[in-house]
C-alpha positions as CSV (number, residue, x, y, z in Angstrom):
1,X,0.0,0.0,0.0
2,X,1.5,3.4,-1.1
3,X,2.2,5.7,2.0
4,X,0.2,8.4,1.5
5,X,-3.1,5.6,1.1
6,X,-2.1,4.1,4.2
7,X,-2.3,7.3,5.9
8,X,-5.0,8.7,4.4
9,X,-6.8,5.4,5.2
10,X,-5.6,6.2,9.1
11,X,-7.2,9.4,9.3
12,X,-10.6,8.4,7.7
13,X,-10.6,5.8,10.3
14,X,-10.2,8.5,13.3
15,X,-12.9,11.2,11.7
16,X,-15.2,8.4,11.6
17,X,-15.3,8.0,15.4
18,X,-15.7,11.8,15.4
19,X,-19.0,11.2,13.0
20,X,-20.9,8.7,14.8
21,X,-24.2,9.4,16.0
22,X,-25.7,11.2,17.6
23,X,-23.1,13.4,17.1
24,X,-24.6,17.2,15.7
25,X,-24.4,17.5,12.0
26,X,-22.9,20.4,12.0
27,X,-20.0,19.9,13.9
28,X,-19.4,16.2,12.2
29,X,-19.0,18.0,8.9
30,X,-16.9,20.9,10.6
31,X,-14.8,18.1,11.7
32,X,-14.1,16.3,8.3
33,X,-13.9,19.8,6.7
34,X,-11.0,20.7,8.9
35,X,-8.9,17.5,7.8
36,X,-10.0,16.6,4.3
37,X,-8.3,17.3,2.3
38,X,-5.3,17.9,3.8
39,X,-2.1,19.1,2.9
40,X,1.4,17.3,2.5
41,X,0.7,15.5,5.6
42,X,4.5,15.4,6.2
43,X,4.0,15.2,10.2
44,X,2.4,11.3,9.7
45,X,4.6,10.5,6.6
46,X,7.8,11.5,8.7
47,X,5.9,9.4,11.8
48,X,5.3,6.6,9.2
49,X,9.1,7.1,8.1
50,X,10.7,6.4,10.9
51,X,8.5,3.8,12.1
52,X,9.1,1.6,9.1
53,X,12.8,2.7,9.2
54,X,12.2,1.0,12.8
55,X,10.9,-2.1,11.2
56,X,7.2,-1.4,11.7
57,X,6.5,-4.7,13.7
58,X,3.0,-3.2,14.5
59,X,1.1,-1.4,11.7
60,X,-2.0,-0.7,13.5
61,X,0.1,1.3,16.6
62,X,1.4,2.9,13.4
63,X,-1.5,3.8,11.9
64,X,-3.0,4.9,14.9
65,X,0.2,7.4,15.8
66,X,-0.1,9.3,12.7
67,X,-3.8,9.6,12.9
68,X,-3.7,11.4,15.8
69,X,-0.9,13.3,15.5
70,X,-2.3,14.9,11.9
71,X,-5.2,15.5,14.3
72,X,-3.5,17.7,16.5
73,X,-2.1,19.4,13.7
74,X,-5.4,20.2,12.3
75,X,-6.9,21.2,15.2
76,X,-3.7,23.8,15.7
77,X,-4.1,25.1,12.1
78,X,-8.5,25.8,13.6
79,X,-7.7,27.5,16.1
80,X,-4.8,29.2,14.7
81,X,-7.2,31.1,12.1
82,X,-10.0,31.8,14.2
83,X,-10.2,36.0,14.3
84,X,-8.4,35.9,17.9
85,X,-4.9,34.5,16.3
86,X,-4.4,35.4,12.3
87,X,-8.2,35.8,12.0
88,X,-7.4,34.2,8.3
89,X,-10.2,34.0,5.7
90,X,-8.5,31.0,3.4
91,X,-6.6,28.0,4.5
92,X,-5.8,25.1,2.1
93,X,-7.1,27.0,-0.6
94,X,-10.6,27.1,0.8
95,X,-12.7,29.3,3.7
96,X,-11.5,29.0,7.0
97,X,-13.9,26.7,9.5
98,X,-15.0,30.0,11.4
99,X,-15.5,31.6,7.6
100,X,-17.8,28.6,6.6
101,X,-19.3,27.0,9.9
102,X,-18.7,29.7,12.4
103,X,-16.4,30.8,15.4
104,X,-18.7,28.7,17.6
105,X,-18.3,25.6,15.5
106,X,-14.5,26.3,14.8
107,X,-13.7,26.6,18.7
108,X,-15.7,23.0,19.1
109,X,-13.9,21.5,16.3
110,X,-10.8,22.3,17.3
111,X,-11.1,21.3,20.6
112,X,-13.1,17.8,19.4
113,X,-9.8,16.8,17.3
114,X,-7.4,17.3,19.9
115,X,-9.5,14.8,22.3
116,X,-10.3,12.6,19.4
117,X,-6.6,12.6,18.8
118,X,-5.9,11.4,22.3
119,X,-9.5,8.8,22.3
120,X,-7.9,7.4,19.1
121,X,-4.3,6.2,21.0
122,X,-6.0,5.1,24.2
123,X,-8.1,2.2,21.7
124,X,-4.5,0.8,21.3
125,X,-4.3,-0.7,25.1
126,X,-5.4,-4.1,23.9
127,X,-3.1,-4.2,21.5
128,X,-0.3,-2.4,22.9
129,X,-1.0,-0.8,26.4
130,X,3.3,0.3,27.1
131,X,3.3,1.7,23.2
132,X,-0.2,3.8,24.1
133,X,0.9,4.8,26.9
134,X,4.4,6.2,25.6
135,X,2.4,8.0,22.4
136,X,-0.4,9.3,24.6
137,X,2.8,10.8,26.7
138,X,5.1,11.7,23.9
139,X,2.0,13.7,22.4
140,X,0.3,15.6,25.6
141,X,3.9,17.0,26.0
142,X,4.3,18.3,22.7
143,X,0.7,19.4,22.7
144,X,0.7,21.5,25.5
145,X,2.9,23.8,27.5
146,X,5.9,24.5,28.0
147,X,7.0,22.7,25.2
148,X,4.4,22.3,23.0
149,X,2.4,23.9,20.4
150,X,0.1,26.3,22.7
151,X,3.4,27.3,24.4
152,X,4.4,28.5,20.6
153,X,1.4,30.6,20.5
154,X,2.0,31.6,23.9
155,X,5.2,33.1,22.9
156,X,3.4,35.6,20.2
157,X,2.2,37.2,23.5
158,X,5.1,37.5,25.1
159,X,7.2,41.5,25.0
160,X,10.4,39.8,24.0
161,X,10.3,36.3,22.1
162,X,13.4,33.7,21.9
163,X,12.9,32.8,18.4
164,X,14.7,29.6,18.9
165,X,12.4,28.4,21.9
166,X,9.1,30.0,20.1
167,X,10.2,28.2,16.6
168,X,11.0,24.7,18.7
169,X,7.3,24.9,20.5
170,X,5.1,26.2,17.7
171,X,6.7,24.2,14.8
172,X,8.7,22.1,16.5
173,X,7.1,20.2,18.7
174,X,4.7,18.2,16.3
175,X,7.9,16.9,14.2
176,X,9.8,16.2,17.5
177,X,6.1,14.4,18.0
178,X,6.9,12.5,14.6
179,X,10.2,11.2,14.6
180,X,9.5,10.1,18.6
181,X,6.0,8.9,18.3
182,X,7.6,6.6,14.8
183,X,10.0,5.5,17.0
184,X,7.9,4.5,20.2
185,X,5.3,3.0,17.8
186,X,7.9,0.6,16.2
187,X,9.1,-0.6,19.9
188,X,12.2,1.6,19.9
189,X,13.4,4.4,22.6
190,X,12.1,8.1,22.0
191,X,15.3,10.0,23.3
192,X,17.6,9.3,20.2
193,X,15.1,10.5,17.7
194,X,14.6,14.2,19.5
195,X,17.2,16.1,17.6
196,X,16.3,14.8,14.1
197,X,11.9,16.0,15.0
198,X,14.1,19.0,16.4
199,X,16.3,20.4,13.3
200,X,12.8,19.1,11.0
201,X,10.6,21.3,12.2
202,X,13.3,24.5,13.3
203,X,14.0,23.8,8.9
204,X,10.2,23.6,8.0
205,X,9.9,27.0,10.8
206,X,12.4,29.4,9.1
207,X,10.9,27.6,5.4
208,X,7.3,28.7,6.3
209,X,8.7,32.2,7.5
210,X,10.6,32.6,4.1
211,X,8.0,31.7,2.1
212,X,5.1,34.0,4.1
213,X,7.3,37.2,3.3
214,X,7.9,36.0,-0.7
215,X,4.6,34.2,-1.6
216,X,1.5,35.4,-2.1
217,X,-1.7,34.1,-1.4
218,X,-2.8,32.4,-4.2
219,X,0.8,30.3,-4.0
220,X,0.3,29.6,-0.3
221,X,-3.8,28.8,-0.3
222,X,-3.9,30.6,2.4
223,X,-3.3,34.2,3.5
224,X,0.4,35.7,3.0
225,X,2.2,38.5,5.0
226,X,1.2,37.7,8.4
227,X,4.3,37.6,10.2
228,X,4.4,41.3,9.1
229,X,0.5,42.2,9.9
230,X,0.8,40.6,13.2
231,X,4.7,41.7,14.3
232,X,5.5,38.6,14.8
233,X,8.9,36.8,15.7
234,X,10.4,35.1,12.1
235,X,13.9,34.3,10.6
236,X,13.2,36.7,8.0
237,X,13.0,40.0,10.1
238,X,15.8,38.6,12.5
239,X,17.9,37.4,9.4
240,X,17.0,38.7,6.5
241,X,16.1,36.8,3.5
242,X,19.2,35.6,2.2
243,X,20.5,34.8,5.9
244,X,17.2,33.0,6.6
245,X,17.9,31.3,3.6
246,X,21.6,30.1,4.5
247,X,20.0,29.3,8.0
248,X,17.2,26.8,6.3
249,X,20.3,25.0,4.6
250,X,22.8,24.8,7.5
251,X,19.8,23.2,9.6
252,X,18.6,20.8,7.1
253,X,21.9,19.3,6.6
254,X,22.2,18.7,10.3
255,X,19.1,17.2,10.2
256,X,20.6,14.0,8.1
257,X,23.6,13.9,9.8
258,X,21.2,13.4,13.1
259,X,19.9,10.7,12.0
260,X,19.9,7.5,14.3
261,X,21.2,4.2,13.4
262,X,18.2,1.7,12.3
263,X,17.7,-0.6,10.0
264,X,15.9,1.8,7.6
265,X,18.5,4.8,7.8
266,X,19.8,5.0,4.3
267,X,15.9,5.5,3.2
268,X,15.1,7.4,5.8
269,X,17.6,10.1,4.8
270,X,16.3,9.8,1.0
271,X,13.0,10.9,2.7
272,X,14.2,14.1,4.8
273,X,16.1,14.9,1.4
274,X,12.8,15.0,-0.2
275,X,11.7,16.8,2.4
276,X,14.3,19.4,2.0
277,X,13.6,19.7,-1.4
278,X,10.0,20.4,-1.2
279,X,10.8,22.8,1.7
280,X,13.1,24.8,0.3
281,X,11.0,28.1,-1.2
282,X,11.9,28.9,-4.7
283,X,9.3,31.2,-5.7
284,X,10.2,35.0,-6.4
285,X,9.6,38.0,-4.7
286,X,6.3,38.8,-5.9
287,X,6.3,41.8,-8.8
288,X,9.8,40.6,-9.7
């Protein structure tokens, strides 16, 4: 099965329990609307990743991971456009869930993926209770605060920002999520697979930042400029473009080189390559 069925096939299976009845109507097709389609889904394909590089003795554990962990993300990316963040009218290249369904609806939705996310792990006790355990752990960390995602928005509150911390909790934390959660899921040890979800998502950070300040809209699907609307922390302002840049490079280099010894390593660092390479921004500066 190609990977991106097998995932997509993962997160059908975790709306679903979102969609049962008598679950409103409105908020079951808020919820779906928030995940489908989705985007590269490069947080479960570098969970998936790692896992197989891991030898993927359990596929279901697997399966289940990345479900929940592309939940999480989706549920970030609700609340992160509702009109109290970025207030954004477009994401994926369609209206926002507050645009289409409501801020009501959106705040729900949001807040029914992150503990469908969680519901969706804790089903793997009979088949793994330790592995569900570790994930539910591994996840709740990098979901929360200090080191998690709402500590990343926490920061854009804050009078003075360290844009390494901010850029590790906002961004980083879901890919430390990945490479961990891939690990854990395949029976190995989290610790050794920190810095490789670390220097991933600090890479994917300043590529995101690069490419709000030189795409437009219409290139992103969803709106552009923000870091400049809102004043907030990015590589760009602190580095300029061409230093962000040279910054994206050095970091995704060291990401390879970070990799841990598994069976799967030598395909594993085809895939952050690709990863890389899809990262790296290479439109111009708009007008030019």
């Amino acid at each position: 099965m190609p990977l991106t069925t097998r995932i997509e096939a993962a997160i059908d299976a975790a709306i679903l329990m979102g969609e049962r009845k008598p679950a409103p109507p409105k908020l079951a097709q808020a919820l779906r609307y928030g995940v489908t389609p989705g985007g590269a889904r490069i947080r479960p394909t570098i969970l998936t990743s790692v896992a197989l590089a891991c030898g993927d003795d359990k596929p279901e554990v697997t399966n289940a991971a990345a479900a929940a962990l592309e939940l999480i993300h989706c549920a970030s990316l609700v609340h992160d456009d509702m009109p109290c963040f970025d207030d954004a009218d477009v994401r994926r290249g369609k209206p926002t869930i507050h645009i289409e369904y409501s801020e009501p609806l959106a705040l729900l939705t949001g807040d029914a993926l992150i503990v469908l996310a969680f519901e969706h792990l804790s089903d793997l006790a009979d088949t793994d209770a330790r592995r569900a355990l570790e994930l539910i752990k591994i996840l709740s960390h990098r979901t929360g605060s200090p080191n998690g995602i709402c500590a990343g928005q926490g920061w854009e509150s804050e009078a003075e920002v360290n844009l390494s911390a901010y850029h590790q909790a906002k961004t980083g934390a879901l890919f430390i999520a990945a490479t961990q959660m891939g690990a854990v899921a395949a029976g190995q040890d989290a610790e050794p697979w920190f810095e490789l979800g670390a220097r991933i998502g600090e890479a994917f950070q300043v590529a995101d930042d690069l490419r709000d300040a030189l795409y437009d809209e219409e290139t992103l699907g969803k709106p552009a400029g923000q870091d400049e609307i809102h004043d907030r922390p990015n590589a760009v302002s602190e580095f300029g473009v061409q230093g962000a840049t040279r910054r994206l490079k050095d970091i995704l280099g060291g990401a390879i080189s970070s990799i841990p010894s598994c069976p799967g390593e030598a395909s594993l660092a085809k895939m952050v390559q690709a990863t890389a390479q899809k990262l790296t921004p290479v439109a111009p500066v708009p007008g030019e």
